[in-house]
Every structure is written in C-alpha cells, then in structure tokens.
N, C-alpha and C positions, 0 to 999 in steps of 0.2 A: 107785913111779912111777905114777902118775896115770895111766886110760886112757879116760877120758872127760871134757869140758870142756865148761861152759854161760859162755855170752859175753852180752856186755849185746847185740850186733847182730845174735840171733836174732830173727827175722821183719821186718828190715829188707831191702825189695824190692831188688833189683838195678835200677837204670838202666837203660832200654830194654827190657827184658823186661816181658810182658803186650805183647808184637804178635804177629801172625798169625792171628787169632782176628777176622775182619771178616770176619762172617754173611753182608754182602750180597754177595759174591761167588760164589755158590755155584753161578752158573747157566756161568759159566767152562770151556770143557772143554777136552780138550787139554792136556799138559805143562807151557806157561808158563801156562794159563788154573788149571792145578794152582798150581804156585808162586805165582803173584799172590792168591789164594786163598788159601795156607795162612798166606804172611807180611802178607797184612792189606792188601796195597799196590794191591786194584783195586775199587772200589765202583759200582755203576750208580746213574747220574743221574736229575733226574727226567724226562728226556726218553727214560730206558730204555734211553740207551746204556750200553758199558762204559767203564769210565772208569780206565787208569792213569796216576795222580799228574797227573791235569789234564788228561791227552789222552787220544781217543777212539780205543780198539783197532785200529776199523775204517778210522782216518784211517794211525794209524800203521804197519798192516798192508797201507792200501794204499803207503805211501812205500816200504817196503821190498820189494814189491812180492807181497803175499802176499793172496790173493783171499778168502780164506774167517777173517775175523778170526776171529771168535768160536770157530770151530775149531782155528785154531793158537794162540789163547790172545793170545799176544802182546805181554811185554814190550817187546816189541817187535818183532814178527816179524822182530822184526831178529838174533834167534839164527838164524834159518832161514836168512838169509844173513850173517850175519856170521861164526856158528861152527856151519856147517852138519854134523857132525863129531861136536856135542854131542846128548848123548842123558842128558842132566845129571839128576839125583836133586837135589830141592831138599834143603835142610839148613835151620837153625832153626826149628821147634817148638820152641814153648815145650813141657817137661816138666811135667806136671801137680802137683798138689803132693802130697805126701806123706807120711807122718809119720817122724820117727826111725825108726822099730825098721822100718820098712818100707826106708828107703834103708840102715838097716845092712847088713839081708840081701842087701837086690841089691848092695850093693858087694862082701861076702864073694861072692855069688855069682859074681862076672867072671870070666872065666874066666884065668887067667894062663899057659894053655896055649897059648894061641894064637900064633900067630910073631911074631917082632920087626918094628917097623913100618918100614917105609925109607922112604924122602923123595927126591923128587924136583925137578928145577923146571919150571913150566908158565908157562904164558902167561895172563894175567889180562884179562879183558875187563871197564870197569866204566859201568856205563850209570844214566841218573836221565832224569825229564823235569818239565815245568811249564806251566804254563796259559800264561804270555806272558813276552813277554823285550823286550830292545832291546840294541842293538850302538851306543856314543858313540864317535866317533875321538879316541885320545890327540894331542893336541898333540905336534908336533915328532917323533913316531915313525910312520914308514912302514907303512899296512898291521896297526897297534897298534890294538885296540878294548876300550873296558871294556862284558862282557858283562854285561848286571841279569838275571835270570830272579826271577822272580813267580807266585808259587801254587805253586813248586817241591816236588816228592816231599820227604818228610822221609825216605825210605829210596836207598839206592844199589842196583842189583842188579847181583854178581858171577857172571862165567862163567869155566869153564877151559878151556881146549883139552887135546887128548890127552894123555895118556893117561888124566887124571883124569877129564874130562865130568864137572865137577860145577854148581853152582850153586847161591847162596845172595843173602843180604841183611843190609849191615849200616846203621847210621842218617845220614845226610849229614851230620851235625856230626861222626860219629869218622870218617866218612872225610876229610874236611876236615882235624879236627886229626891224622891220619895222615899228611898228606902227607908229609911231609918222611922220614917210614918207609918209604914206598915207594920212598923214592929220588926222588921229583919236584922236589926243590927245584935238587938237582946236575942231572939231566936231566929237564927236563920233558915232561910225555908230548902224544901227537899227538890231537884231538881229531874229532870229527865234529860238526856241530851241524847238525839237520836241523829246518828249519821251516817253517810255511805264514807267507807274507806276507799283505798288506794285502788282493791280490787273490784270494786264495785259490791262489794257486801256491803249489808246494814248492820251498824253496830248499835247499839243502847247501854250508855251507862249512864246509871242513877246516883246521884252525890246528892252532897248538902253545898251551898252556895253563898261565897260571901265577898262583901269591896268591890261590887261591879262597878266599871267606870265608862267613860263612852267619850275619846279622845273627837276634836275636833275635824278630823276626816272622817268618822262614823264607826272607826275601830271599838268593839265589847271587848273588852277584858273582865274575867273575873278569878277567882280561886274555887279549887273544887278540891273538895275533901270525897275522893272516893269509897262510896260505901261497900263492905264486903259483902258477901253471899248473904248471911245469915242478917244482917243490916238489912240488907234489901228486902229480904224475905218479910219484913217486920213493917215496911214501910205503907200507910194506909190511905186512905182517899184516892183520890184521882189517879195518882200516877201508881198506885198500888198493880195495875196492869201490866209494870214495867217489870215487875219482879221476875220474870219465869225468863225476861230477855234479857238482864244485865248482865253484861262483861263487863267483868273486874280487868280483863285484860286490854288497856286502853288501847286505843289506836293515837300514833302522834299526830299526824295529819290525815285531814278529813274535808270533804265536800255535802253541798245540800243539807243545811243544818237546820236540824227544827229544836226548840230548848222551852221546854214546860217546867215553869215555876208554880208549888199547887202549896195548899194549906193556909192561904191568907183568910183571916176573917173578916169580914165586912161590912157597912153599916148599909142596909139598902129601904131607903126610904119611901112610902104608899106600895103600890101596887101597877102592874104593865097595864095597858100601856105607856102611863104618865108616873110612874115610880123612878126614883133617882138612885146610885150606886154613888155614896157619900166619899169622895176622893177628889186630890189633885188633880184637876184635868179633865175633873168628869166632865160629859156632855149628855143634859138633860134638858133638852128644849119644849117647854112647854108642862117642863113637872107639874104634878099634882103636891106641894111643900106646906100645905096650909097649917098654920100650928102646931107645924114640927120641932121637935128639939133639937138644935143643932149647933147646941153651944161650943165652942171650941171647934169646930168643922172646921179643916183644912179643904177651901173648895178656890185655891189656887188655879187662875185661869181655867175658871171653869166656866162652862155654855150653860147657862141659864136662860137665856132668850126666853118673853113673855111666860117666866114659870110664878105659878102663883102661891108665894110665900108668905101670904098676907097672915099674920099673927106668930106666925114664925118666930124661935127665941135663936137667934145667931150672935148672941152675948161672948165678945171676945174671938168668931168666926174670922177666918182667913179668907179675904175673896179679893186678893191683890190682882190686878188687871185680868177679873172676872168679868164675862161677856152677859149683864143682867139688864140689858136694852128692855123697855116695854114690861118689865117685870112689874108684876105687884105684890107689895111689901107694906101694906097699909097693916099699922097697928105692931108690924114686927119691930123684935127688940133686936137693935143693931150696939148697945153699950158696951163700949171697946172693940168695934170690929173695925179689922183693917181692910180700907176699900181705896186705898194706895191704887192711882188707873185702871180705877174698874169703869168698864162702861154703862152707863146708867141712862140714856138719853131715853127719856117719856116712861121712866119706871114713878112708880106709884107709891111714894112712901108717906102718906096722910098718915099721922095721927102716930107715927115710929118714933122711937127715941134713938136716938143721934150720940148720945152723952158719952164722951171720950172715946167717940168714932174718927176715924183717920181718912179722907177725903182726898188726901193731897193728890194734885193730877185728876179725878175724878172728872168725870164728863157728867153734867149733870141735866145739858140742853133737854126744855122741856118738860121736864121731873115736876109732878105736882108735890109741893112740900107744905102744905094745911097743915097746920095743927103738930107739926115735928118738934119733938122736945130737942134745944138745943143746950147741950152742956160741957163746956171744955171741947166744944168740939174744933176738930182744923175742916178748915175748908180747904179748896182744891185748891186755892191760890197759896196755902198758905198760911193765912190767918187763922187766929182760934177765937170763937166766937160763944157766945152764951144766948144768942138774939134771931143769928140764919145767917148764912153764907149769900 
C-alpha cells in the first residue's frame, strides 16, 4: 500500500486565494479597519481617503452613524449597529507556503486530543458595496426595480451573530453562484441598500432581493421588489434598524453604495478561535473539525489549511479544488465526497474511507494513506481503484 502520491496538479494555485495581502491598508485601526486590511478589501485613494470597495469609510461611517471612521475601521460601521454584539475574529489569511516535509509535520503535529466539535446555527449577515449604481423600474410589476451596481467590491463580507462573533470574506462571484445554497432561491432574503443620491443626500431603501448576477467586468445586477412603509415597519433582525429610514421613494441613480443582505442561517462549527462558518469559500485555517458532522457540506474552495478533521463524517461533502494542504483527516469518513483538485499535499488520511470518493486532479504529494478503505474510488489520474491510488 502506497503512502505517499505526486500528482500532475502539484503547484497549481487554488482560485481566489493570494487576497488579503493589500499593503496600502495598513494605516486602518480598529477591528474592521483590522479585517479590511488583512483580506485586501480597503486601499486609500489618492485624495488619502480610505477607500472600501469604492466608498469612502468616513461617508459610510457617517450613514451608520459612527463619528470616528477611521477609528472604527468600518466595513461598514455598520457592524457597530447592525451586529452591535460582534466582537468577531476575522478569518482568511492566506497561509504562507511551505514545503512538504514542513506541512507533513504540522499535520502529524494536530493535536487529535482536543474535543469533538459541535455546530450550531447562527445568523448570517452579508454585506458588499460599489462606487455607483442605478435603480430601472420593471414594467408591469409594482414597486419591482432592476438594480446595476458599478465599481462593485469583488469580495462579499460575512458576519455572525451569537454565539459565534465571527467574521470573514469570501468573493462576489461564489457568493453569487451560492445563492441558491443558501436557500435564496425558495426564500429570498431582506436587503438594505443604502446610498448618496444626486444631491448628496443618504437614501435607505429596504426590499427583498432576487437573480443577482455579476457580468465579467464586475457589473451586480439584481431585482429588488421594493418593500412599502408598513413592510418595512415588520421587517426584523439585523437590518430591522432600517425601518425608521426607508424611502419608498427611490432614487434612479446613485453613488457610494453600501447593500446588506441579513436573515441567512448558518451552520457554524466548534468554537473561536478555531470554529469554522460551514460554506462555499469558507476560510478556516487551522479549525478545530474533529468528529464533526458534515455530511453533505458544500465547502467548495474552501481554506482548510492544517484543520483537524480527523474522524469527521463528510459522507457525500463538496470540497472541489478545496485548499486542505497538511490537514488531518485520519479516521474521517470521505464516502462519496467530491475532492475533484482539491489540494491535499502531506494531509493525513490514515485509517479514512475513501469508498466512492472522487480524486480526479487531486494533489495528493506526501499524504500518508495507512490503512484507507479503498472502494470504487477514482484516483487523481483517473483510474478507479478498490486497492490505492
């Protein structure tokens, strides 16, 4: 039995990974001025302001009504009142690179002493912004507007409510093609869109939001069913704050766009600092995963770097060109999971079942495979095998 494998899709890069590493942010303080910083998403213009994804800190800190931008950082000052509660630990760094014999050790190293991880559900807050936008009324539907956003962030940024306080970022195109994983397609979520018009006023109008897309220049498009007075009035959680400021009176064009998407539920796994937010695109490096359930888990290009998974049930799990380098996964159940270019080099899957696991492309340099049940499985070449890759 074979216990180490070199693949042809060694040193091919993961998709969206190499962000957070934008130098010009460094003058940022404060918690979100930390986050905006780490994942790349705030740079100063050359007029000196700070700048996230198109709009200026100190505009959008003052809507949300926070005096001191540059001090509270300010995705949007709009954590400070929206999920006033969070005391969130950003998540995704990128993990530096490393050689084999280095992430073999830290993966032996994990510790598989540490408790099993439990999961919980939280409440998901997910927020983007863009330099400019415009609202067209659909024909023949009341109150129905197709929204263009322009200069839009190419990142989304996520918040949790309690118990987790976390907070991370993943890219507007895989939140995009998530949607329909979050559940938005059956129920679509409640939005906020908060803008400066023509005259330099702030507008706020609150809808429900559906079919967002994200054309290959970076253009958001979506539809927005404007909510009336008494709609608004009714509307709860997070963006419940918006109520007292919605205008039904829309503006057609608009600048400095900030757009809060709230009521998503979500699966969030252990506890901060090494707890994970169960998604597409999550980035959880060095999770605490140990005999978690996470059958069926969509974790689609997700950072998993040295997280330790080990007994873990991801029966039928999605982890297609998943970044799980140095992980340990000894004992977990992988039966039917799709690991289609995921990167595996020096992860630790002693003693895991393999059986109608999907391989293809997989990077497997290094991998100790002891004791791996193989059944119907495809290797990264290709081959399906009963014996080992």
């Amino acid at each position: 039995m074979p216990l180490a494998y070199s693949s042809p899709a060694e040193g091919h890069l993961p998709r969206g990974w190499g962000l957070g590493h934008n130098s010009k942010a460094r003058g940022l303080h404060g918690f979100f001025g930390s986050l905006l910083r780490r994942a790349g998403l705030a740079h100063q213009s050359g007029a000196g302001q700070w700048v996230f994804g198109g709009t200026p800190l100190a505009w959008v800190a003052n809507v949300w009504g926070v005096k001191r931008a540059y001090e509270v950082g300010a995705v949007v000052g709009m954590a400070a009142v929206l999920v006033a509660s969070l005391s969130a630990t950003a998540v995704g760094a990128q993990p530096g690179v490393a050689d084999d014999a280095s992430l073999a050790v830290a993966s032996h190293a994990v510790s598989s002493l540490a408790p099993a991880a439990k999961a919980g559900t939280v409440s998901v807050l997910y927020a983007t912004t863009a330099q400019q936008g415009s609202l067209a009324a659909v024909k023949g539907k009341k109150r129905t507007y197709v929204m263009t956003l322009r200069g839009a962030s190419d990142h989304v940024t996520w918040f949790t409510d309690r118990p987790a306080r976390e907070s991370g970022f993943l890219p507007t195109t895989g939140f995009v093609s998530s949607w329909a994983g979050y559940g938005f397609v059956e129920d679509p979520p409640n939005v906020a869109l908060v803008v400066r018009d023509r005259l330099g006023a702030t507008d706020t109008v609150v809808a429900v939001m559906t079919g967002p897309k994200v054309s290959a220049k970076g253009v958001f498009t979506a539809q927005l069913r404007v909510l009336s007075v008494d709609q608004a009035q009714q509307v709860v959680g997070n963006l419940a704050v918006h109520a007292d400021r919605h205008d039904v009176k829309v503006p057609t064009r608009f600048t400095s766009v900030a757009l809060f998407i709230d009521n998503v539920n979500g699966t969030y796994v252990g506890t901060s600092p090494t707890g994970c937010l169960i998604q597409a695109f999550t980035s959880c490096p060095n999770a605490n995963l140990i005999d978690a359930d996470l059958t069926g888990a969509d974790l689609y290009e997700a950072n998993l770097y040295l997280a330790n998974m080990s007994g873990a049930n991801l029966t039928g799990a999605n982890l297609y060109e998943a970044y799980v380098d140095g992980a340990n996964l000894s004992g977990a159940n992988l039966t039917g999971a799709n690991l289609n270019w995921a990167y595996l080099t020096a992860v630790n899957l002693t003693g895991a079942n393999l059986t109608d696991a999907n391989l293809f492309g997989a990077g497997l340099n290094a991998a100790n495979l002891t004791g791996v049940t193989w059944s119907n499985t495809t290797c990264p070449d290709g081959t399906i095998t009963n014996t080992g890759c």
